[in-house]
N, C-alpha and C positions, 0 to 999 in steps of 0.2 A: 510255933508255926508262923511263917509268914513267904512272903512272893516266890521264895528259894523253896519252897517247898511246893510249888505248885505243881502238880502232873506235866510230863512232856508229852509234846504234839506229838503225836504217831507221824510214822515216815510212811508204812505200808501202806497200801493202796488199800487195801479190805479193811483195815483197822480205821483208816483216813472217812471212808465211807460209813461205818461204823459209828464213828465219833459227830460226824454230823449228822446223821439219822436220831443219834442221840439226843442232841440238841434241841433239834427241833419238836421233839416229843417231848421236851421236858415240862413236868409239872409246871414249872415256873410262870410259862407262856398261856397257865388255863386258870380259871378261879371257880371255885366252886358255887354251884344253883343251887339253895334248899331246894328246890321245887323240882329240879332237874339232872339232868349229866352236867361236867364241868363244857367248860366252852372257852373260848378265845383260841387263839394260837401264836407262835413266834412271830408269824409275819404281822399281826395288830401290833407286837410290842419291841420289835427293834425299827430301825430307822438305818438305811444304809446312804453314805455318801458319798462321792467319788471326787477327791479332789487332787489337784495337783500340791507338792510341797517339796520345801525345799532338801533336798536329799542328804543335806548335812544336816541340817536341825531336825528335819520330819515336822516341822510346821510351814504354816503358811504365811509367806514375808508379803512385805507391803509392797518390794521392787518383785514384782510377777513374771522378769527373767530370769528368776532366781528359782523357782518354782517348775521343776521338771519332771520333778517323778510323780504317778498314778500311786494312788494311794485310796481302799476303800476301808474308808472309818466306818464303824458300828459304835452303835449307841442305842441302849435298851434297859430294860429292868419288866419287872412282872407286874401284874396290875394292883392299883391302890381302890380301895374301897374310900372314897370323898364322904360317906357318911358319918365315916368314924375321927374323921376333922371335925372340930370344933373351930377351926376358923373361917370355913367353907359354908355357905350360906343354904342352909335349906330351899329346895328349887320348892315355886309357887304349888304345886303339885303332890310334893311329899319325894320324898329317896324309892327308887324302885330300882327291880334290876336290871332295868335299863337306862338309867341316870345315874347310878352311882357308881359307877366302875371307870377306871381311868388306867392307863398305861402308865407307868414311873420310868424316872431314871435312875438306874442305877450305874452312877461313877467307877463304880469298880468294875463294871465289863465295858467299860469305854475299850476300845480295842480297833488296831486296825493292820494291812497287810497291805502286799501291791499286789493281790489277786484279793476277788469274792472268796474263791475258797481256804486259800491261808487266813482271811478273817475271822471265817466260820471257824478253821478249826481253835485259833487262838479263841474265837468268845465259847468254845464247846469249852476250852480248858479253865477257861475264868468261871464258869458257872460251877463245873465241879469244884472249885477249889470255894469259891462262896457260900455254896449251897446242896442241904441232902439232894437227894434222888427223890424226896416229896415235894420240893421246892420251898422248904422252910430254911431262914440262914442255916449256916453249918454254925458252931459252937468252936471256940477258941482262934476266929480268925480275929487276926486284930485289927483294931481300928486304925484310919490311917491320922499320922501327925497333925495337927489344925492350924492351919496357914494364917494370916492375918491377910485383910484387904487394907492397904494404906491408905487409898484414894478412892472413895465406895464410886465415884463416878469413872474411875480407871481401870479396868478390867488387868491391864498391864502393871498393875501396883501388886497383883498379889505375891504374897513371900508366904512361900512353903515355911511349914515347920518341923518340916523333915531337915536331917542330918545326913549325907551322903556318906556311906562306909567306903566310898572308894568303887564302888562298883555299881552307878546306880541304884541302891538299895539302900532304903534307911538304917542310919544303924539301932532307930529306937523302934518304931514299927515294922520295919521291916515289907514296907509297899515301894515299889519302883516310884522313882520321880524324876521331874527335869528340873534342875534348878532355873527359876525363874530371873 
């Protein structure tokens, strides 16, 4: 299994409407209360941005008339429980449940569209492919290739270690890349 294998985006309007209602409901965006019903929702745990880029690369260049096209990124993940770190510092107080729950990112629904709603549906379609309908990973996604950072102080040094098949797709894991 890998990125080619992902569900496609519905075209139909009832289906389109569908798939984000799904979304937004999804486990992922709630975590569980001993003590209670689950809680949270999609909108504490995505981040949307709207920025301009450049329409040939789809990033954002340093000459800013280069930069023309709207573009709204997402960036989200389900919540992390900081208790269960052991690098995270016990608050003065103790871990409760309301100190210890934090939103994550997860890099693999990074995702973005030139509308809100093309966004949505693309992160509706990354959640299924990562994750059950409980909001636990799915089992046999692969991982993606592990890049090196050249220059830890250079953001711009990273080199994928991904292999392109020729079509955007690695030919070893099989996750969409841009070569850097």
């Amino acid at each position: 299994m890998n990125h080619r294998d992902m569900p496609a985006i519905p075209t139909e309007p009832a289906a389109c409407k569908a798939e984000i209602l799904w979304v937004q409901e999804h486990p992922l965006w709630s975590h569980p209360d001993p003590d209670g019903p689950c809680w949270g929702d999609m909108a504490d745990c995505i981040h949307m941005m709207f920025v301009y880029v450049d329409p040939t690369t789809e990033t954002i260049e340093d000459d800013q008339t280069r930069n023309t096209a709207f573009r709204v990124w997402i960036e989200g993940g389900g919540w992390f429980d900081l208790s269960t770190d052991e690098n995270h510092p016990v608050p003065e107080e103790g871990w409760s449940e309301y100190n210890k729950w934090m939103g994550s990112h997860d890099v693999r629904l990074d995702c973005g569209a030139s509308t809100a709603f093309e966004a949505l549906l693309e992160l509706a379609r990354r959640v299924r492919f990562f994750y059950n309908d409980d909001g636990t990973d799915r089992e046999g996604v692969p991982e993606q290739c592990e890049g090196t950072l050249l220059d830890s102080a250079d953001i711009e040094t990273y080199q994928t270690g991904c292999q392109d098949a020729g079509d955007g797709f690695c030919v070893r894991c099989g996750f969409r890349f841009e070569e850097q």
